[in-house]
C-alpha positions as CSV (number, residue, x, y, z in Angstrom):
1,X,45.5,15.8,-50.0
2,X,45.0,16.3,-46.4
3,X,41.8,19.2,-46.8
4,X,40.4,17.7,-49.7
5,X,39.8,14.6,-48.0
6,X,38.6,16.3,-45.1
7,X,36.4,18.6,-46.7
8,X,34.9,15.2,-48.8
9,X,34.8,12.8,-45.8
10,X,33.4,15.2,-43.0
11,X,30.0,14.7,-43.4
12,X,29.6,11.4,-44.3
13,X,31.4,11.0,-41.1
14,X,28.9,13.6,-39.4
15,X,25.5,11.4,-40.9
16,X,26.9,8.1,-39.5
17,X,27.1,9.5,-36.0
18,X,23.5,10.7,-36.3
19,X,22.7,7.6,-37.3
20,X,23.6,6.0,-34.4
21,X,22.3,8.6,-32.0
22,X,18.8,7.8,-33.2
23,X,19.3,4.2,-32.6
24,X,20.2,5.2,-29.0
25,X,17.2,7.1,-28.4
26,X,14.6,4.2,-29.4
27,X,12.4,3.3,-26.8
28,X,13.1,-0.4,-27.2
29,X,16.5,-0.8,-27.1
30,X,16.4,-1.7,-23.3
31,X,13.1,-3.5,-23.5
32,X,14.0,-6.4,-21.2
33,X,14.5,-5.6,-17.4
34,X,16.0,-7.2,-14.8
35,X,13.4,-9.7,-13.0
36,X,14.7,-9.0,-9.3
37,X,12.8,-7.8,-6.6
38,X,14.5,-6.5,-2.8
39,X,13.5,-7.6,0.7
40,X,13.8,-6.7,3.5
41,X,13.5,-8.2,7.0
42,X,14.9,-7.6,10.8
43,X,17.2,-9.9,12.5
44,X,18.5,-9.4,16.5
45,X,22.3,-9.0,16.3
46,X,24.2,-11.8,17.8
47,X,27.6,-9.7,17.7
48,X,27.1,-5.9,19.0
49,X,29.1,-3.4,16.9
50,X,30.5,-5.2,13.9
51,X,27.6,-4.1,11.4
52,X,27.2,-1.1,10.0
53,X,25.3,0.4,6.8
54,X,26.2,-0.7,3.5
55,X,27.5,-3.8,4.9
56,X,27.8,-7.0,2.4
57,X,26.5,-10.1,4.4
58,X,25.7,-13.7,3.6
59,X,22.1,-14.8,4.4
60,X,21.6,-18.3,4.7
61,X,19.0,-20.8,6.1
62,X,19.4,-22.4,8.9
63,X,16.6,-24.6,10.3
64,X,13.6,-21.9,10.0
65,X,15.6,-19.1,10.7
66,X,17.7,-16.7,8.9
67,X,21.1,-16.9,9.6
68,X,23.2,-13.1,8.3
69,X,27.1,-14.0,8.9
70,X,30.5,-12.7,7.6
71,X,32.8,-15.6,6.9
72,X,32.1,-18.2,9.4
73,X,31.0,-15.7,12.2
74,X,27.4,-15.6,12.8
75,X,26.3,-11.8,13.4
76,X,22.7,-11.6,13.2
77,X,19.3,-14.1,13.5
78,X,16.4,-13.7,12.4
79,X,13.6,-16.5,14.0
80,X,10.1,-15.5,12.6
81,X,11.1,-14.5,8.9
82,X,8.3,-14.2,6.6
83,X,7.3,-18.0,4.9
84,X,7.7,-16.4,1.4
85,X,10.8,-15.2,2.0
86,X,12.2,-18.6,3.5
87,X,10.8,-20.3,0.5
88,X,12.5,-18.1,-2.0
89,X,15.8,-17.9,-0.4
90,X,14.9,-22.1,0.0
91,X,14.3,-22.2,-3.7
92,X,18.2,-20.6,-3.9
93,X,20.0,-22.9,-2.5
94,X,19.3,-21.5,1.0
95,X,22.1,-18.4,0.8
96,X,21.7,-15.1,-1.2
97,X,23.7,-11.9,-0.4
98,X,22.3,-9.2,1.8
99,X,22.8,-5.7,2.7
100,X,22.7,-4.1,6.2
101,X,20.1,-1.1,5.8
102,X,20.1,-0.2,9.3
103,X,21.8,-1.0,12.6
104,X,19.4,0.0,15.5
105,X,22.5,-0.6,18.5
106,X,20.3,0.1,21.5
107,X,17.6,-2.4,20.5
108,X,20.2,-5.0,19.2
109,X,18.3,-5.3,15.8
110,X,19.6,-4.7,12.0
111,X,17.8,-4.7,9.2
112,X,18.7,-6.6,5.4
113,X,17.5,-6.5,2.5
114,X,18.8,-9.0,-0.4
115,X,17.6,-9.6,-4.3
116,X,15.7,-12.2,-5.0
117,X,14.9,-13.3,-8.4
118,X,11.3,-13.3,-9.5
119,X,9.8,-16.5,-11.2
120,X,9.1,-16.3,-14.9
């Protein structure tokens, strides 16, 4: 029983999997893309030595400034941030996540990017 049924089943089993390969290789299975676009800006570091690349931070407005913090430690500012990028992080609820992309230690400045969502 055991070879006959291989031997009978094997390439039905074999026609399926090609099946579904095929499906995997249509252009439109992943049609819809994410609708997320990264920023950056720089910000002078309020606490020297505590970022580093790769860093997860909070960015959150604060007046017209960008405020990058860690809990409830402030660790970088940014003063002049671009007006578009105010209003979008504004338009999301003032916070959004950022990443430290670079520390520059001897000029006291980082630079974050964060996601933000475009509008449909």
């Amino acid at each position: 029983m055991g070879a006959d049924f291989l031997e009978r089943a094997a390439p039905t089993f074999q026609k399926c999997w090609d099946e579904g390969r095929l499906e995997l290789v249509n252009k439109d299975l992943l049609t819809r893309l994410p609708a997320s676009s990264s920023r950056s800006f720089a910000a002078n570091l309020s606490a020297r030595g505590v970022l580093k690349k790769g860093d997860k931070t909070t960015v959150e407005k604060v007046g017209n400034a960008l405020v990058a913090s860690l809990g409830h430690r402030e660790l970088a500012r940014c003063e002049s941030a671009p007006a578009e990028l105010v209003e979008s992080i504004n338009a999301n609820c003032g916070m959004v996540q950022g990443e430290v992309d670079e520390v520059h230690e001897l000029a006291g400045i980082v630079e974050i990017s964060i996601c933000l969502s475009k509008p449909e």
